[in-house]
C-alpha positions in Angstrom: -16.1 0.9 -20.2 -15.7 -1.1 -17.0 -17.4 -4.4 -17.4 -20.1 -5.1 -14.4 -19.5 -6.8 -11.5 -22.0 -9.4 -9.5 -23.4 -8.2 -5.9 -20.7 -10.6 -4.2 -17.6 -9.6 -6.4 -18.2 -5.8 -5.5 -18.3 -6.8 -2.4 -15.1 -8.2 -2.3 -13.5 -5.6 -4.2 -14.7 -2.9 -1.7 -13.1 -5.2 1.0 -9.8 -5.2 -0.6 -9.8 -1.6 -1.1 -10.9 -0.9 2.1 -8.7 -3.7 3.9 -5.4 -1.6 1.8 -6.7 1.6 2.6 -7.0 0.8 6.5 -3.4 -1.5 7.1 -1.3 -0.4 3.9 -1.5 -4.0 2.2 -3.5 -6.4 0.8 -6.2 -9.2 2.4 -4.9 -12.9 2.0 -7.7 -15.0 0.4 -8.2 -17.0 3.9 -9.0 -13.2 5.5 -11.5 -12.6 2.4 -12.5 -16.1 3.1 -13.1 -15.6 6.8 -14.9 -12.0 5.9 -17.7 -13.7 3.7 -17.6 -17.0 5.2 -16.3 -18.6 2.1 -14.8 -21.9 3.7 -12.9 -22.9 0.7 -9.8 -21.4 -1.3 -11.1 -22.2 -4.3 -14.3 -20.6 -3.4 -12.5 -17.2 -2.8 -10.3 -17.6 -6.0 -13.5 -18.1 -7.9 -14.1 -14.5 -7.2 -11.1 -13.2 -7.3 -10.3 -14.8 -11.0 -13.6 -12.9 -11.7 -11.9 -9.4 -10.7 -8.6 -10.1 -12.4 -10.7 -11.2 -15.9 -12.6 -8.1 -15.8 -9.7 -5.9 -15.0 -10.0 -4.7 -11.4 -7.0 -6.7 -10.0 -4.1 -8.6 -10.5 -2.5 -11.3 -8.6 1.6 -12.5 -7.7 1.7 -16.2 -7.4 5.0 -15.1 -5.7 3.5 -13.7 -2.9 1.0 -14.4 0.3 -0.6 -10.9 0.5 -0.6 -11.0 -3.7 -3.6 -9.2 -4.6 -3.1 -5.6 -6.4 -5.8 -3.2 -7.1 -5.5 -2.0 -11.0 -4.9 1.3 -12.9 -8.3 0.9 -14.5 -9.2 3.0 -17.2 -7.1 5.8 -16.3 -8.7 5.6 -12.6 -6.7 4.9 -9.7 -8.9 2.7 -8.3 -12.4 2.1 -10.1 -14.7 0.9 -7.1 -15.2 4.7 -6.7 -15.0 6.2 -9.9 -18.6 7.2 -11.2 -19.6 10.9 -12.4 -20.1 12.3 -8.8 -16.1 11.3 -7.9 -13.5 14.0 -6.9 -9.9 13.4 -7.4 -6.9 15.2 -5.7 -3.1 15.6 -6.5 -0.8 13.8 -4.6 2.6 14.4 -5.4 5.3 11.6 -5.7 8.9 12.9 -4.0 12.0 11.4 -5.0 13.6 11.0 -2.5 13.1 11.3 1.1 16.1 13.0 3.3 17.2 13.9 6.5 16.9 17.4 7.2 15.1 18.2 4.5 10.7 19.1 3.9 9.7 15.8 2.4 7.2 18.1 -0.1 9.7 20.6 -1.0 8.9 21.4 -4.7 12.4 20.3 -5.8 12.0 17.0 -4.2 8.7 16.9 -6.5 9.3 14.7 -9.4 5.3 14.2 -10.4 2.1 14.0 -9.0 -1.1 11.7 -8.9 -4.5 12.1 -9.2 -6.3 9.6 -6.6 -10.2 9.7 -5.0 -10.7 12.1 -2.9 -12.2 9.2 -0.6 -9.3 7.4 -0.6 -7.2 9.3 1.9 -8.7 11.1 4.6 -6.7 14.1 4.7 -4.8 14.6 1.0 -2.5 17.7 2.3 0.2 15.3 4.1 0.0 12.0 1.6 2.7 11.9 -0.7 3.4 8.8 -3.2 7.3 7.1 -2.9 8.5 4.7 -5.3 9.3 1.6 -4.0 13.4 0.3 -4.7 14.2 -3.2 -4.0 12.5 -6.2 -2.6 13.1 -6.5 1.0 9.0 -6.1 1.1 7.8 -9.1 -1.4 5.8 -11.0 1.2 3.6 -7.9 2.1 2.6 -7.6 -1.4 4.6 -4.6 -1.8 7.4 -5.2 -5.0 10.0 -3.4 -6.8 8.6 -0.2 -8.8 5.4 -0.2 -7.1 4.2 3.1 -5.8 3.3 3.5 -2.3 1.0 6.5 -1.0 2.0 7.9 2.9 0.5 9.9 5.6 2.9 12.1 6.9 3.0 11.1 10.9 5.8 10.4 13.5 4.0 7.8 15.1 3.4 3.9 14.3 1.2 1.3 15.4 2.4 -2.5 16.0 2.4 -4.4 12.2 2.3 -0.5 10.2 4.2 -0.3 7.3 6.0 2.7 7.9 8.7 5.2 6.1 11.3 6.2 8.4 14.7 7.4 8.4 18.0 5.6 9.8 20.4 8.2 10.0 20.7 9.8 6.6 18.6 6.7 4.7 15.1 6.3 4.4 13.4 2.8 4.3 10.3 1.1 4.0 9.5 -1.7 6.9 6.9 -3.1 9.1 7.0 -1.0 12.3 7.6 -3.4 15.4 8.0 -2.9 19.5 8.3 -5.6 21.8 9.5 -5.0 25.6 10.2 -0.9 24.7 12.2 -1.9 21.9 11.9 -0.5 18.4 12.0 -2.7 14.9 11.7 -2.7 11.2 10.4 -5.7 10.0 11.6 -6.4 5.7 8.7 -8.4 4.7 11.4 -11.0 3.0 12.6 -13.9 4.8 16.3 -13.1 3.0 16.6 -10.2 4.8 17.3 -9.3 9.0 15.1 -7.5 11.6 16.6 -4.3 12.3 17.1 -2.9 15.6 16.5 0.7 15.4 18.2 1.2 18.8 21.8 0.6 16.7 21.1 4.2 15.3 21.8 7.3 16.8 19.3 9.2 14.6 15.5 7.2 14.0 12.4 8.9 12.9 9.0 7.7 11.4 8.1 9.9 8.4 4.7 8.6 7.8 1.8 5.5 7.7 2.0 3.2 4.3 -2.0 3.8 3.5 -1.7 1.8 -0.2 -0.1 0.7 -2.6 -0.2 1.4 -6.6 0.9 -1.2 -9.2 1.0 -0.4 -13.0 1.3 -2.6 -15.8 2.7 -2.0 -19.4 
């Protein structure tokens, strides 16, 4: 049983989830701050200590954009899970490669069950597990699992999956004076210049990101 949550804490938590759903990563606690006109830090982390007790979220000291939405209770993500919810199948590819249908049923390894409010249009979302940590200061880590929208375009600051010749990555789409970048979210690592590669292509829109715990 999910333990109950205060008037102001489900607020919060249906900003998160909807601040996620909307860029592909999570608010920082000044942007919750600014949201509810909480002037303090420790006014926000009150709160958001309250989630992570009662099991909603967790948090990566590690990391600016640290807050994670929980597997709770078998539910993707509990601020919508009641007896009227709907859940779809997403399925999780393994790999994503030129040439070939992302959601071919041999690239299938498993699938998800997520709200069906959660994605506006289930049919081209797929789930990708994450491999490396070139995106730590997003909030997005090593084994995490990342649900996409299939599209060729990006806006400015999406986290996007495209391809660079045969390879697939996952960076922060950028275009300044008609050039294209991918941004790594970790200081260690360089911009990248998309215009160095013959063959560039967005495969979709980072709409979340899925975190579980042992």
């Amino acid at each position: 049983m999910k333990k109950v949550l205060t008037d102001r804490q489900k607020e919060i938590l249906d900003f998160i989830f909807e601040f996620q759903h909307e860029r592909g990563y999570p608010p920082t606690y000044r942007e919750i701050g600014k949201r509810f006109e909480i002037n303090s830090t420790f006014g926000v982390k009150r709160h958001i200590d309250a989630l992570v007790k009662k099991g909603y979220i967790t948090t990566n000291e590690n990391s600016n954009r640290s807050i994670s939405i929980t597997d709770n209770s078998s539910n993707v993500f509990p601020i919508a899970a009641n007896e009227n919810d709907s859940f779809v199948e997403i399925p999780i590819v393994g790999r994503v490669a030129a040439g070939y249908p992302i959601l071919a049923e041999e690239n299938i390894e498993n699938r998800i069950l997520v709200d069906s409010n959660f994605t506006k249009t289930t049919s081209s979302c797929f789930g990708l597990k994450v491999k490396g940590d070139s995106m730590i200061e997003a909030g997005i880590l090593d084994g995490d699992l990342v649900i996409v929208n299939q599209q060729k375009v990006a806006n400015n600051g999406d986290i996007v999956v495209a391809m660079l010749g045969d390879e697939s990555t996952l960076k922060t789409f950028l275009k300044e004076d008609n050039k294209i970048y991918l941004k790594p979210e970790n200081q260690n690592y360089r911009l990248i210049d998309v215009n160095n590669f013959e063959d560039f292509s967005i495969i979709g829109k980072v709409i979340s990101v899925i975190r579980y715990y042992n």
